[in-house]
N, C-alpha and C positions, 0 to 999 in steps of 0.2 A: 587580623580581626580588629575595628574598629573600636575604641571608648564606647562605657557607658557609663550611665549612672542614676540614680534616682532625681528625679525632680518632681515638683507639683505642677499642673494645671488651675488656676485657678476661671472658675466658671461662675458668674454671676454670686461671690460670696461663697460658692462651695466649693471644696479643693480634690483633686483627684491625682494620687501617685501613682507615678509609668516608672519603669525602666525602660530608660531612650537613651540611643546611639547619639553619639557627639556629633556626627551630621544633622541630627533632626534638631540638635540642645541650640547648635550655630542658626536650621534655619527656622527657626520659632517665627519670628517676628512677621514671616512671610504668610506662615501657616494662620496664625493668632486671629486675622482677620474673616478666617472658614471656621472657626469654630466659634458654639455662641456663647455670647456674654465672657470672652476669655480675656486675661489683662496679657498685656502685651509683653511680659518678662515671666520667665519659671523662677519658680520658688523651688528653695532647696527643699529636696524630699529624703535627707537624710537621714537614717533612726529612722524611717517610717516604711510600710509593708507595699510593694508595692500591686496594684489591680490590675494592672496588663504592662506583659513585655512589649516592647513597642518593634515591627520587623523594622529592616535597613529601609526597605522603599518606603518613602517621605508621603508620597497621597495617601500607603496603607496603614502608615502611621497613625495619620489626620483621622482616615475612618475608623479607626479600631479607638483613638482619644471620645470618640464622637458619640462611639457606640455605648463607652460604657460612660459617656457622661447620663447621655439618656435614664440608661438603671439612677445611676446617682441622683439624679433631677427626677426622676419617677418617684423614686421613696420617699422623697421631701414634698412632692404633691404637685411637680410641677410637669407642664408634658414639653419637648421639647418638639415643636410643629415646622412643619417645609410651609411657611409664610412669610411671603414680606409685611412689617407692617408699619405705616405711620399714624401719626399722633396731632389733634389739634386742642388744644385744651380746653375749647368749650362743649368737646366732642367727648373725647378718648381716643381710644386705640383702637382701630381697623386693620384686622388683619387681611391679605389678600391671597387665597388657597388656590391651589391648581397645582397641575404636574409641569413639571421642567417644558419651558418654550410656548405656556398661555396667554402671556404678556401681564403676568403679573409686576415683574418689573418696570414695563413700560406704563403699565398704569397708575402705578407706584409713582412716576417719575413727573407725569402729569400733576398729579397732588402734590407732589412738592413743590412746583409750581404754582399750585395755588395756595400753598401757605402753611402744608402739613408740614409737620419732621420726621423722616425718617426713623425709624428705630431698631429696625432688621432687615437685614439684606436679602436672607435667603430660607433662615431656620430661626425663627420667635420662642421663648421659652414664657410659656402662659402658665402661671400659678393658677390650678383649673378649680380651687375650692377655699381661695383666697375670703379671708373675712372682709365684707364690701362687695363679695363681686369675682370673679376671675378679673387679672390681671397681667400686664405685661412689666417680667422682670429684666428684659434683655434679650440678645440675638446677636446672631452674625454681623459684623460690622462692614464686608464685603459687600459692595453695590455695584452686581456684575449685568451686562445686559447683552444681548446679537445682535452684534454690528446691523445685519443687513435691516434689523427694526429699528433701530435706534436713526439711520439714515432714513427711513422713509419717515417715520412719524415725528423727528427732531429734527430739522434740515437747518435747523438754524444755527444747532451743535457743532455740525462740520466736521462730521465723525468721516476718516478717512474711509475709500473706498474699499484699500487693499489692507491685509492682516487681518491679525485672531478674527475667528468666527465670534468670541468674545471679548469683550472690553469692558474697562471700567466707565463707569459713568462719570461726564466730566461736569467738575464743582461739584458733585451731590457727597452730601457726609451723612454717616450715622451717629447721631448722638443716644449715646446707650444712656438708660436712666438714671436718674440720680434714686429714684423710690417706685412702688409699685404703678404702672399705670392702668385706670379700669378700661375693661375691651369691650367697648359699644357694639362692636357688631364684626362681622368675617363674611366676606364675599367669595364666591368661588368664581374666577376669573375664566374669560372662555371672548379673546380677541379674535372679534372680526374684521377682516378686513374692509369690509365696503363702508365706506365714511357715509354713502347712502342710506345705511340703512339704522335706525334712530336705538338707540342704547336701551338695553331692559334690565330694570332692577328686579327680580322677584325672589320674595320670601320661599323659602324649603321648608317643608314641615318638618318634625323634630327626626322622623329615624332618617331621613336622605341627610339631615344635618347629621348627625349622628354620624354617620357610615364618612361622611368628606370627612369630619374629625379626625375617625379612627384612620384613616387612610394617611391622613398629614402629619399625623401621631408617632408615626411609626417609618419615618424617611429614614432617618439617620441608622437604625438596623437592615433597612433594605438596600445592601454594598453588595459587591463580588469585589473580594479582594483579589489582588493579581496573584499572589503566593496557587500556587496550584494544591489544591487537599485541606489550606485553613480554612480552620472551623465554622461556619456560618456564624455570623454576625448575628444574626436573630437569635441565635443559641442563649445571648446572653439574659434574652428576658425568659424568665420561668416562667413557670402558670399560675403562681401566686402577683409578679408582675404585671401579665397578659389582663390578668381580671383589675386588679387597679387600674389598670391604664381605662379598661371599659368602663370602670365605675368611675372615671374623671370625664371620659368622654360621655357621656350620659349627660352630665352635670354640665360642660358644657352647653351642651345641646339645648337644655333645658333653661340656661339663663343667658345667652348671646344669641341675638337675632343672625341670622343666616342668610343670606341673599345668594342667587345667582344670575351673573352680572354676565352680559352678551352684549355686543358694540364694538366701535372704536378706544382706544385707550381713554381720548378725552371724552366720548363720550362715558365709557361708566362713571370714570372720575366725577363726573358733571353728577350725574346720577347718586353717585354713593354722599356726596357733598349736599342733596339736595333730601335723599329719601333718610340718610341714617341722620343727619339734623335735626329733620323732622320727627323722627323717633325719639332720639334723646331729648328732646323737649320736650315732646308728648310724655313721660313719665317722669319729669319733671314736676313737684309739688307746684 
């Protein structure tokens, strides 16, 4: 039987103790960059209770650290969101929403090219009832993208033709925040492929906002763990949870502009650079 033992997680300033096997304690480091806002060494969790036994398999690890980081970061007020986002500072924070393989990353990738930073790779942790504003406290620091997009829309990259279906993206870092960042606005990403055909920004009114929230809200609970018969991951939020989560995502909805964005990568980027600008000037004193 393998070692364990208590250690902490820490998540954007907030700490969460596991009992984890000494295989998982050695491959932290590798893990640290899928989980959000996590610093990159465990803290000892000794004398202290711990919230989940962590199993031997290292991915169901990661999803079950993940799951109950979510409850943890819910009761504090924050939602943990499946978004990339970057950051330019006479803007804010743009998150980019959609489900795995929209090209959110790849539009992501465009704007860093034009002068954004990075701030989440894959999962953004939004303070949704922040004094000022909802804001961005951190995210996944992993900047994963498909090969076979990342070759057609970056040919300059020189992304090899053969291996992983995914790869990291090369030169791009995330810099996680030093303090809250305000969230101008969240686009629901939807890449098309015809470079013909000219990019659309358009506003969602509040319940389709609304409902993308709640959807992006709740990634990190929607896993199948390999263990055959463990528990549902979902289990973990009750119904006193379920309804704070609605009542942040409401609130959302009601104070971040929503777009959904159709095009080429550089076309939204072009778009969201040009329409959410515009916005945050416009309510500008």
């Amino acid at each position: 039987m393998t070692g364990r033992r208590l250690v902490r997680v820490s998540s954007a300033g907030r700490t969460l103790t596991v009992d984890a096997p000494s295989a998982f304690i050695s491959a932290w480091p590798g893990v640290a960059p899928h989980v959000p806002g996590a610093s990159p060494g465990l803290l000892d969790g000794a004398g202290g209770r711990a919230a989940a036994v962590l199993p031997d398999d290292a991915a169901d690890a990661r999803r079950v650290i993940n799951a109950h980081l979510h409850v943890l970061h819910l009761a504090a007020g924050t939602l943990s969101v499946h978004a990339t986002c970057l950051h330019r500072p006479d803007v804010g924070a743009v998150l980019l929403l959609g489900g795995h393989g929209v090209g959110k990353t790849l539009t992501g990738a465009v704007l860093a090219e034009l002068g954004w930073d990075w701030l989440a790779g894959d999962v953004t942790l939004v303070d949704a009832v922040a004094d000022g504003g909802p804001a961005v406290r951190g995210g996944t620091s992993a900047l994963l993208g498909r090969r076979a997009g990342l070759r057609r829309w970056f040919p300059a990259w020189n992304v090899a033709a053969d291996g992983a279906a995914i790869v990291a993206l090369p030169g791009h870092t995330v810099r996680q925040p030093a303090g809250p960042v305000r969230v101008a606005a969240a686009v629901l990403v939807d890449v098309d492929g015809d470079p013909a055909e000219r990019a659309v920004l358009k506003g969602l009114d509040r319940h389709t906002a609304a409902t993308a929230w709640l959807r992006a809200s709740g990634h990190l609970l929607d896993r199948l763990l390999a263990e055959t018969g463990a528990r549902p991951l979902r289990a973990l939020e009750d119904g006193r949870a379920q309804r704070r989560r609605v009542r942040y995502v409401r609130s959302l909805a009601d104070a971040v502009p929503v777009y959904a964005g159709r095009g080429t990568p550089h076309g939204i980027a072009a778009r969201i650079c040009d329409v959410v600008t515009a916005e945050v000037r416009s309510r500008c004193p």
